[in-house]
N, CA and C of each residue as an Amber inpcrd file, in Angstrom:
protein
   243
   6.7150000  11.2240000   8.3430000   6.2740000  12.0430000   7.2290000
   6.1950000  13.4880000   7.6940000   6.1470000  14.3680000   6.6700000
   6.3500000  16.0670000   7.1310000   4.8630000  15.8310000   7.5260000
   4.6270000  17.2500000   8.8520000   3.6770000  17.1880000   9.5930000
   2.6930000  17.8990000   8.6910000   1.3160000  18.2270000   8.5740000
   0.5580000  18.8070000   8.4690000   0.4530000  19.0170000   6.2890000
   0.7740000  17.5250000   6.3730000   0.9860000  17.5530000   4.8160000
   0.0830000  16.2440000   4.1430000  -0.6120000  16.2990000   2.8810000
  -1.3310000  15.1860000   2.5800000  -0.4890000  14.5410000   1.3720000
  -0.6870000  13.2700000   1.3500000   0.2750000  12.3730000   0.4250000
  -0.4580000  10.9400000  -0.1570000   0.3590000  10.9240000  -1.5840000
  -0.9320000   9.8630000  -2.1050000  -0.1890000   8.4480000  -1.7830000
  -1.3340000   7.5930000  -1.5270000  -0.8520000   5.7610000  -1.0670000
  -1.0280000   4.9880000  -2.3250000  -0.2070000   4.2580000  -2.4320000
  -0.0690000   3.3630000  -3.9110000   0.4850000   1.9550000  -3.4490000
  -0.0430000   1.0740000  -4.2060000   0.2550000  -0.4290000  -3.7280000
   0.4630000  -0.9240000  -5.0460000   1.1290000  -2.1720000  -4.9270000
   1.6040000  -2.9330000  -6.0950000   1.5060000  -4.5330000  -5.8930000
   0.6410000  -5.1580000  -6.3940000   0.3130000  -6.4090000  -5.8920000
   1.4030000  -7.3770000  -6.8810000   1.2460000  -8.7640000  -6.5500000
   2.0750000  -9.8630000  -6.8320000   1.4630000 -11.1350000  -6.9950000
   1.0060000 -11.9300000  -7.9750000   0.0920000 -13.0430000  -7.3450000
   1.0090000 -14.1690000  -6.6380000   2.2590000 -14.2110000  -6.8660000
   3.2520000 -14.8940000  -6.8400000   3.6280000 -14.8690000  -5.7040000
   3.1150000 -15.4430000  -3.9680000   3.4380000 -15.5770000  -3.0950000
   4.3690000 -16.0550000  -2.1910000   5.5740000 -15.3660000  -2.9550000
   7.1260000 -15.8920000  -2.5580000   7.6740000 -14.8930000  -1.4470000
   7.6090000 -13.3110000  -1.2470000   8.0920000 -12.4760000  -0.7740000
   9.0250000 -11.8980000  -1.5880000   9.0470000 -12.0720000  -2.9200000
   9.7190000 -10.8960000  -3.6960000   8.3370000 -10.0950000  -4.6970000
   8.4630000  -9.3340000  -4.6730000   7.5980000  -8.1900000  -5.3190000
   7.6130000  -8.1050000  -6.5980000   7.1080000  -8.4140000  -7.5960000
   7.6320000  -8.0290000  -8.9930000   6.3550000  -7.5850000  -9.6380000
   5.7180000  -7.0010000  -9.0930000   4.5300000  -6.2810000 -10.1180000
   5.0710000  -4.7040000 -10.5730000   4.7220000  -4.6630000 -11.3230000
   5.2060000  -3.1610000 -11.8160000   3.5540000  -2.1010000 -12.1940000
   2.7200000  -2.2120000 -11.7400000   1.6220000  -1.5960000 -11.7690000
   1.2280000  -0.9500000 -10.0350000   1.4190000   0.3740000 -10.2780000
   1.1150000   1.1810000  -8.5780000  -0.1350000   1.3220000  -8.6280000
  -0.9390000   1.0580000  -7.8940000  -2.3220000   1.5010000  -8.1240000
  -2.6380000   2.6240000  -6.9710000  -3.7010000   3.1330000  -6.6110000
  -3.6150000   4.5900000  -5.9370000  -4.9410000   3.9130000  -5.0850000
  -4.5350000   4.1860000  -3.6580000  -5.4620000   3.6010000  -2.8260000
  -5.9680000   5.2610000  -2.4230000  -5.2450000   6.0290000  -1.9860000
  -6.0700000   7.4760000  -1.5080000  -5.3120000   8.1670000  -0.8790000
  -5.6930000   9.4200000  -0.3390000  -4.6390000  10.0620000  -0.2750000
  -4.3200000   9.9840000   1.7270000  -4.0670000  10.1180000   2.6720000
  -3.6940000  10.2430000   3.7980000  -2.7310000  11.8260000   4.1990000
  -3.4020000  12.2440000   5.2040000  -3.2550000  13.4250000   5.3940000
  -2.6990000  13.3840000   7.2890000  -1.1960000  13.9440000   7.5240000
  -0.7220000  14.1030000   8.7850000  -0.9660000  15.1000000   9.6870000
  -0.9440000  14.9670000  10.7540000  -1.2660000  15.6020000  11.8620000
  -0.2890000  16.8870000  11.8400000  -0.2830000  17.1600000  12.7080000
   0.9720000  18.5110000  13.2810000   1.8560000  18.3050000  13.7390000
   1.9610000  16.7110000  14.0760000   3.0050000  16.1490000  14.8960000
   4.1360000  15.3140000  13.5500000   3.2270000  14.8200000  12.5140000
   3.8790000  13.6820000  11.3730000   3.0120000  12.5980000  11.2180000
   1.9920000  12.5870000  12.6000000   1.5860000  11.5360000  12.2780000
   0.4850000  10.9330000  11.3020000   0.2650000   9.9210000  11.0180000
  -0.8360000   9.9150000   9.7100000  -1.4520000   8.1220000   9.7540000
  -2.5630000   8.3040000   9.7070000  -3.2600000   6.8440000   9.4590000
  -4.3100000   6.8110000   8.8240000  -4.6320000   5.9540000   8.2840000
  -5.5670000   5.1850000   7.3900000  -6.0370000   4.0180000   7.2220000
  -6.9870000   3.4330000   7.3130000  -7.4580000   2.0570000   6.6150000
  -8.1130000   2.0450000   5.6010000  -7.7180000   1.0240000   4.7040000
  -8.1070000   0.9000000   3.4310000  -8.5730000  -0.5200000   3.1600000
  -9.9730000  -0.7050000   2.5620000 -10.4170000  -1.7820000   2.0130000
 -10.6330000  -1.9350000   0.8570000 -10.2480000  -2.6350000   0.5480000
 -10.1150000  -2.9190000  -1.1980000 -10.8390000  -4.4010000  -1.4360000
 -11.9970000  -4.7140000  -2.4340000 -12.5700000  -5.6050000  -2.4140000
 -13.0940000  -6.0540000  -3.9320000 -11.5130000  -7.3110000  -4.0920000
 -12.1310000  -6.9700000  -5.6850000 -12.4210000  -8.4140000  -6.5930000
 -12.6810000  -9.5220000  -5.9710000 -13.0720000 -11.0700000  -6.1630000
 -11.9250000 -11.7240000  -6.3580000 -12.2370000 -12.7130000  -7.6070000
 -11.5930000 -13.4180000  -7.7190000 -10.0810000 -12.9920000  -8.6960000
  -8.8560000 -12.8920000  -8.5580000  -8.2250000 -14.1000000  -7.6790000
  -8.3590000 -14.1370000  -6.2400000  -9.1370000 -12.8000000  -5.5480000
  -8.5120000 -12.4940000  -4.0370000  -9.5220000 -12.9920000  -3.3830000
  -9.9680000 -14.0980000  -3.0690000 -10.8440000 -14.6550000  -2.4310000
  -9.6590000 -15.5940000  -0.8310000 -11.1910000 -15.6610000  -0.3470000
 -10.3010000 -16.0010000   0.9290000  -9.7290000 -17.2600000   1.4100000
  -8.0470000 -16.9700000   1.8530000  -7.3770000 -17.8250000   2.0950000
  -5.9550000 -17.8680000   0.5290000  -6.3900000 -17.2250000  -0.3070000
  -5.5880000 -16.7580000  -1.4590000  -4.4880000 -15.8200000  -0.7170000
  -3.1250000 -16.2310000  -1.0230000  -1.8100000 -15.1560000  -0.4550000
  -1.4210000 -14.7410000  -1.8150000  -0.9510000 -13.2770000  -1.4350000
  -0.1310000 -12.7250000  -2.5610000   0.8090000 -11.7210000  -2.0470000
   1.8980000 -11.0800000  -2.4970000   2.9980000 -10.4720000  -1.7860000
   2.3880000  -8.9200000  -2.5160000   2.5900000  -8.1110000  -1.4860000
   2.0520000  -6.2400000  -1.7810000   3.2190000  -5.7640000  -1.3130000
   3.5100000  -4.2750000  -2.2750000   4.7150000  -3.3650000  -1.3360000
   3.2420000  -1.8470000  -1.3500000   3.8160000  -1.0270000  -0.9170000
   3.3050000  -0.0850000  -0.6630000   4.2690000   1.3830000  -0.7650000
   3.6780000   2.0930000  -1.6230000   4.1120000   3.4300000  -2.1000000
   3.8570000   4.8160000  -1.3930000   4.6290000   5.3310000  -0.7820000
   3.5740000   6.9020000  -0.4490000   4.5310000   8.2440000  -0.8710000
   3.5150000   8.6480000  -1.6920000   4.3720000  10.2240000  -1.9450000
   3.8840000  11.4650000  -1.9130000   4.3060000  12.3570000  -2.0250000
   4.0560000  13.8980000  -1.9410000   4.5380000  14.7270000  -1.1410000
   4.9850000  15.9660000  -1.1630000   5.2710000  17.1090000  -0.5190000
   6.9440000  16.4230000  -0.4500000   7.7140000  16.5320000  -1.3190000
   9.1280000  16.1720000  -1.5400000   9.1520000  15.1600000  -1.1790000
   8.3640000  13.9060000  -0.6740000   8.6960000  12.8130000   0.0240000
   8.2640000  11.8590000  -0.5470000   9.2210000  10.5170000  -0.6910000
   9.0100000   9.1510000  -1.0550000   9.3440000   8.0960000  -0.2040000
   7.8310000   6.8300000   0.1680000   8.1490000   5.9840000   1.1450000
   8.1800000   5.1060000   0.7850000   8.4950000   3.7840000   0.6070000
   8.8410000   2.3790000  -0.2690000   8.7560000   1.4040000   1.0010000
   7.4790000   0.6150000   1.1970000   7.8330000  -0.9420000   1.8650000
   8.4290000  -2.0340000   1.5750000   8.6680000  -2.4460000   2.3740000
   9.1800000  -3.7140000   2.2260000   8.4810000  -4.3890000   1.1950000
   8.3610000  -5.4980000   0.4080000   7.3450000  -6.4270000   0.1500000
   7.0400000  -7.5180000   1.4320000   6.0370000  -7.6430000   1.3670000
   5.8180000  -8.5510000   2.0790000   3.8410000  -9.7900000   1.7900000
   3.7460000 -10.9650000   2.1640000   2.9910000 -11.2690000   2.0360000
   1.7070000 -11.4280000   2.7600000   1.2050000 -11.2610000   2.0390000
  -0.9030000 -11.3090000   3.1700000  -1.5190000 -12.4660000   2.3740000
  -2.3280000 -12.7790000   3.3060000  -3.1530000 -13.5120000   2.9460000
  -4.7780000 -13.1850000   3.1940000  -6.0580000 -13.3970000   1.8520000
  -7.0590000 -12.8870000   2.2870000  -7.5890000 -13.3690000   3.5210000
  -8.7290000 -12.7950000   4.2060000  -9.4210000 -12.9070000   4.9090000
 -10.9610000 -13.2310000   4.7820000
């Protein structure tokens, strides 16, 4: 990511625990802000019952944008904790 730049995080959940992604709702986890170098981290907890109770899998991609830049994950699946 460009260095010394802040950018907003967006996720898109799935209840459908296959590894294809098909939710179409981004939701906005917060914003993350890079170093001088590019680099940038964050943890995010999100805690929101039921369906996501633990041992429940569902497939998430993850969004990040700003300052001309767009990042797109993979989908992939988690399972709660």
């Amino acid at each position: 990511m460009l260095p010394d730049s802040t950018f907003v995080v967006q996720r898109r959940v799935d209840l459908n625990a296959d590894g294809v992604c098909t939710g179409t709702t981004w939701l906005t986890n917060g914003p993350i802000t890079t170093s001088s170098g590019g680099a940038g981290a964050e943890h995010f907890e999100v805690e929101r019952g039921a369906p996501f109770l633990s041992g429940v899998s569902f497939d998430v991609q993850f969004h990040v944008i700003g300052n001309g830049t767009e990042l797109v994950s993979e989908c992939f699946t988690v399972t709660v904790k």
